[in-house]
C-alpha positions in Angstrom: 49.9 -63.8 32.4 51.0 -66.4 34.7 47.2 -68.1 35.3 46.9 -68.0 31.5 50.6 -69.5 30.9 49.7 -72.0 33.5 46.3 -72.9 32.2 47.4 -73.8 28.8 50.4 -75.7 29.7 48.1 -77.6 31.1 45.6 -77.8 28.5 48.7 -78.7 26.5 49.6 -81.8 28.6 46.7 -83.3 28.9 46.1 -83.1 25.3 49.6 -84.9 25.0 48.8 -87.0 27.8 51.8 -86.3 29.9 50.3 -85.4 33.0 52.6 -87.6 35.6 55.6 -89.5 34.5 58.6 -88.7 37.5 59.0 -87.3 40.6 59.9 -83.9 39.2 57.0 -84.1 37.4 54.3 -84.4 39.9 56.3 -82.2 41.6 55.4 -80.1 39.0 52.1 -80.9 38.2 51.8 -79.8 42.2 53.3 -76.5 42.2 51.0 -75.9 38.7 47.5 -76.8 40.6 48.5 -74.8 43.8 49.1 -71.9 41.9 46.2 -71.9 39.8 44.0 -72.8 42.6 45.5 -69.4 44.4 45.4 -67.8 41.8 41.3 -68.4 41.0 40.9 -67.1 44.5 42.3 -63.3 43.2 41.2 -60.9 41.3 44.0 -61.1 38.8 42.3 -64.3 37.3 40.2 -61.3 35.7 42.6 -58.9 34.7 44.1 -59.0 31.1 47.4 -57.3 29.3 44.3 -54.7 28.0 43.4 -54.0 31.4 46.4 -53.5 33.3 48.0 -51.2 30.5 44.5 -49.4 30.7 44.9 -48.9 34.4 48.6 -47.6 34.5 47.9 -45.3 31.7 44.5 -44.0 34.3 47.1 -43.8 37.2 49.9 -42.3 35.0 48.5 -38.6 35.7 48.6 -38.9 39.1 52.3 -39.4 39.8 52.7 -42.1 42.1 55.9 -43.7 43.0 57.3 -46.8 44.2 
């Protein structure tokens, strides 16, 4: 959820043209490209609400806890 969020809210701004206007804003143009760039580096840039609710439901019979 949070590389797609992050990928459109980018999309978003530089459709708008917004990308750097303040200081808190590159700050958060930063923290938004570091995290996508980890992020693209993990499998989780794969993994959809489908597929995560597909695994726990696989792992539900096997009674695993935290």
């Amino acid at each position: 959820k949070v590389f797609q969020l992050l990928t459109d809210l980018k999309q978003q701004r530089k459709e708008s043209g917004k990308n750097k206007q303040s200081s808190g804003q590159q700050n958060l143009n930063t923290i938004m490209y570091e995290t996508l760039k980890y992020i693209s580096k993990t499998p989780c840039r794969y993994q959809s609400p489908e597929t995560v609710r597909d695994f726990l439901v696989a792992m539900k019979g096997h009674k695993l806890t935290k």
